[in-house]
ZADO-1210 file (C-alpha; in nm, 4 decimals, padded with zeros to 6 digits):
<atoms>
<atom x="01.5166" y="-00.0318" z="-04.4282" code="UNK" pos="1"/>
<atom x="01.4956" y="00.1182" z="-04.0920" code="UNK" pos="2"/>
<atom x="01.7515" y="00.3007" z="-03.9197" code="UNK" pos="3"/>
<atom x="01.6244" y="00.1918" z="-03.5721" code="UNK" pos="4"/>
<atom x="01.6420" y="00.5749" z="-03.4657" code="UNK" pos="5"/>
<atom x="01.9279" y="00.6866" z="-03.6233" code="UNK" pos="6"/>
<atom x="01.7401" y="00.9810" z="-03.8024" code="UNK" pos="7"/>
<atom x="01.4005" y="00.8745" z="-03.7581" code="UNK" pos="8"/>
<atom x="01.3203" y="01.0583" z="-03.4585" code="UNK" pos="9"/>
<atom x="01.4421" y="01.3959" z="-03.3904" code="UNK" pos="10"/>
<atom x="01.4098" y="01.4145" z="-03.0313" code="UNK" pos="11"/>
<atom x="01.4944" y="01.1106" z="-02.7999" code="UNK" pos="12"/>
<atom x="01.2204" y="00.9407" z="-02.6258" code="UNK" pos="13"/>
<atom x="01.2666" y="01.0485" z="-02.3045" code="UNK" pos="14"/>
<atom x="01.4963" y="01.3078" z="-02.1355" code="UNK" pos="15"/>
<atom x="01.6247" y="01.0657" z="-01.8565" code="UNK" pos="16"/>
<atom x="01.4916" y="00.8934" z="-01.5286" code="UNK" pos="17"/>
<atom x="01.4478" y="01.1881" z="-01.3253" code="UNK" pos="18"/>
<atom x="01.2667" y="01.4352" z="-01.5134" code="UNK" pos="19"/>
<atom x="00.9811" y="01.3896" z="-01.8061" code="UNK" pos="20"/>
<atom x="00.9232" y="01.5935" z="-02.1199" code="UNK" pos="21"/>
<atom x="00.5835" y="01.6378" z="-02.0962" code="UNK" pos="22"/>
<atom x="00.6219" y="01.7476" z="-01.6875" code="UNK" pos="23"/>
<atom x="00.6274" y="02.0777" z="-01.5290" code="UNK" pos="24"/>
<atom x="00.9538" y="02.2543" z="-01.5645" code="UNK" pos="25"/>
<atom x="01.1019" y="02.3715" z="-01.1887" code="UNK" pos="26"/>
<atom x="01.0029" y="02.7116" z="-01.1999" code="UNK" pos="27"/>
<atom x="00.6037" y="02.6389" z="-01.2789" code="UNK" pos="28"/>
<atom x="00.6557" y="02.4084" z="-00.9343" code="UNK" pos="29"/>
<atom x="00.8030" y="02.6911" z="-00.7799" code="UNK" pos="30"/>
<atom x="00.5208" y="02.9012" z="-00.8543" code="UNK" pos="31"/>
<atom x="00.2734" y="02.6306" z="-00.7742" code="UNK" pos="32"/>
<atom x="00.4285" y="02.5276" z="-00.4170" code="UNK" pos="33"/>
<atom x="00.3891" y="02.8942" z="-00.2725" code="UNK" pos="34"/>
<atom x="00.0925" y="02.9709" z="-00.4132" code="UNK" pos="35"/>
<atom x="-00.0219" y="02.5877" z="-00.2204" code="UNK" pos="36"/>
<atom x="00.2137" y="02.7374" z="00.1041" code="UNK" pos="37"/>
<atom x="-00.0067" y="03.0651" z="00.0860" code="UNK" pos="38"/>
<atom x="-00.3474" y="02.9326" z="00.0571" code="UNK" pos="39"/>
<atom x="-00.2479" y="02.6736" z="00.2548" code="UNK" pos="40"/>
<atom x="-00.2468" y="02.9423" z="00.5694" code="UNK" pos="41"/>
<atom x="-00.6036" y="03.0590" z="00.5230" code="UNK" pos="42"/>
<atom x="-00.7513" y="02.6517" z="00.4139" code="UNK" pos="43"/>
<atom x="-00.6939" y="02.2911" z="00.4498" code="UNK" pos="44"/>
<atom x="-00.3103" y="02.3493" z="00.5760" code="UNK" pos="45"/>
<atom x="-00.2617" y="01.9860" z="00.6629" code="UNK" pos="46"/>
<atom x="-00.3068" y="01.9216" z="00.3136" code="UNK" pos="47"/>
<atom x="-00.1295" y="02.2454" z="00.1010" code="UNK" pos="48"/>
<atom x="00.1526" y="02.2683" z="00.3490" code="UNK" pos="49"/>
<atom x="00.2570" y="01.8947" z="00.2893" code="UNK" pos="50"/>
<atom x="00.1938" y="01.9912" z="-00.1419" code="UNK" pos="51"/>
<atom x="00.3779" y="02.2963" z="-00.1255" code="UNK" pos="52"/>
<atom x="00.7174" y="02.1244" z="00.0742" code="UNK" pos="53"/>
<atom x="00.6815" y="01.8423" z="-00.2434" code="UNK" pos="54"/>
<atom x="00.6130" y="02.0884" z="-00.5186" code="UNK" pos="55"/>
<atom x="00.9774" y="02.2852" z="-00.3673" code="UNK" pos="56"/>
<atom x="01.1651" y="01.9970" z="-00.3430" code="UNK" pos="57"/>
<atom x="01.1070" y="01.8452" z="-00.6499" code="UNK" pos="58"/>
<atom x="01.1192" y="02.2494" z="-00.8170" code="UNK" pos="59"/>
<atom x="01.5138" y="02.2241" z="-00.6285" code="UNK" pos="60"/>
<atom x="01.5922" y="01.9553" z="-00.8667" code="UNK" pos="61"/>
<atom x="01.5623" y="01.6333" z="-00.5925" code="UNK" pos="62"/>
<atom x="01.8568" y="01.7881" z="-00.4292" code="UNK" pos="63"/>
<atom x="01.9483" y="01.9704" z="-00.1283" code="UNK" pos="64"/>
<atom x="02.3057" y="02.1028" z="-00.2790" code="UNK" pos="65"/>
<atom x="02.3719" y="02.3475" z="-00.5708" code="UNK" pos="66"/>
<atom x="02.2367" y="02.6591" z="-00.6536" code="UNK" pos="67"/>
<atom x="01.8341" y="02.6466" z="-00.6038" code="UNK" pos="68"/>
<atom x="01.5394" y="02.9087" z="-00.7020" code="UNK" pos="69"/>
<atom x="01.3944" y="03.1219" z="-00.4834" code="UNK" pos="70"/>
<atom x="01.0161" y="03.0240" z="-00.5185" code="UNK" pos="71"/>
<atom x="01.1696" y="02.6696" z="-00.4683" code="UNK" pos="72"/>
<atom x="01.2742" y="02.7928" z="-00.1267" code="UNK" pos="73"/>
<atom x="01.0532" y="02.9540" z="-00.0195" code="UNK" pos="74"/>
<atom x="00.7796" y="02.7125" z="-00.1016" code="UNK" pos="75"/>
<atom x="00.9380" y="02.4419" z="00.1048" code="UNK" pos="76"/>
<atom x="01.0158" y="02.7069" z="00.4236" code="UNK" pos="77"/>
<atom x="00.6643" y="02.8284" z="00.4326" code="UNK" pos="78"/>
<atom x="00.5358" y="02.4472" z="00.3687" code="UNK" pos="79"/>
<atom x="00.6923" y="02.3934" z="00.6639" code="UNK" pos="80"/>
<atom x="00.5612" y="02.6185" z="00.9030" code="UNK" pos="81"/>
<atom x="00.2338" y="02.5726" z="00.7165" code="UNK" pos="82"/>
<atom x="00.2306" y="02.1904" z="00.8042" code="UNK" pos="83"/>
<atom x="00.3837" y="02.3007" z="01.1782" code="UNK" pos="84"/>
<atom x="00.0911" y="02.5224" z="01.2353" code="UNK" pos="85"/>
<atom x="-00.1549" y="02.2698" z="01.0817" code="UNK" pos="86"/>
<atom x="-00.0286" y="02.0389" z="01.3159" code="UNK" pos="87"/>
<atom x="-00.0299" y="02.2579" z="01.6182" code="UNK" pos="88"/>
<atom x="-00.3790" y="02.4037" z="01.5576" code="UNK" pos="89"/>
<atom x="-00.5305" y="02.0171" z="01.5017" code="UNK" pos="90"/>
<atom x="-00.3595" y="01.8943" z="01.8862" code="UNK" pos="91"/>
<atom x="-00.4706" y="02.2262" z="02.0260" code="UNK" pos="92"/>
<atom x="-00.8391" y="02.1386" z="01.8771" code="UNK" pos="93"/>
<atom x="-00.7953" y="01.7877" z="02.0179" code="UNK" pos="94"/>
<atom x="-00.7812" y="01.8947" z="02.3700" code="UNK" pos="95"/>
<atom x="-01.0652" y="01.9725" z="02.5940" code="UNK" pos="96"/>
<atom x="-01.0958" y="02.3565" z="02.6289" code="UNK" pos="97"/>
<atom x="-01.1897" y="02.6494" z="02.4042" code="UNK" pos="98"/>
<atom x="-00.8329" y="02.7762" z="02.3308" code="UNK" pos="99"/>
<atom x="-00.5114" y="02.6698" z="02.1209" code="UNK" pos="100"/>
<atom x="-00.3559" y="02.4161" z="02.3638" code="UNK" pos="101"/>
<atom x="-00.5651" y="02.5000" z="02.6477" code="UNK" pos="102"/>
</atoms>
């Protein structure tokens, strides 16, 4: 008869509601949110800025206490001022003018 999991499984089906086995570990989103931040500067920054500020909160752990990894930091800061710049350049390009904002 079966043991209903008591032996018949060595690992447990699923680590918990916040994090999956089969997921990216923190440090591989870490990696992946600056590398989005950097390209993000050079194309599409509306897009990769808003990637790279997901892929270094959720490398943080969902939290803003505790200790947290640099690449998770620094993703989200330059995310940030990605998306900001994004932002600025698109309202600069939606007035009438040549320039940024004039």
């Amino acid at each position: 008869m079966a043991s209903f999991g008591h032996g018949t499984r060595r690992h447990p089906r699923s680590r918990g509601r916040t994090w999956s086995r089969t997921g990216p570990d923190r440090a591989t989103l870490g990696i992946i949110g600056v590398i989005c931040a950097i390209a993000g500067f050079f194309v599409l920054g509306i897009i990769l800025g808003p990637v790279a500020i997901v892929c270094g909160w959720l490398a943080m752990g969902r939290t803003w206490a505790g200790s947290r990894p640099v690449t998770a930091v620094v993703a989200l800061v330059l995310g940030a001022i990605d998306t900001l710049l994004a932002v600025i350049w698109l309202a600069g390009a939606a007035t009438p003018g040549n320039g940024m904002l004039f």
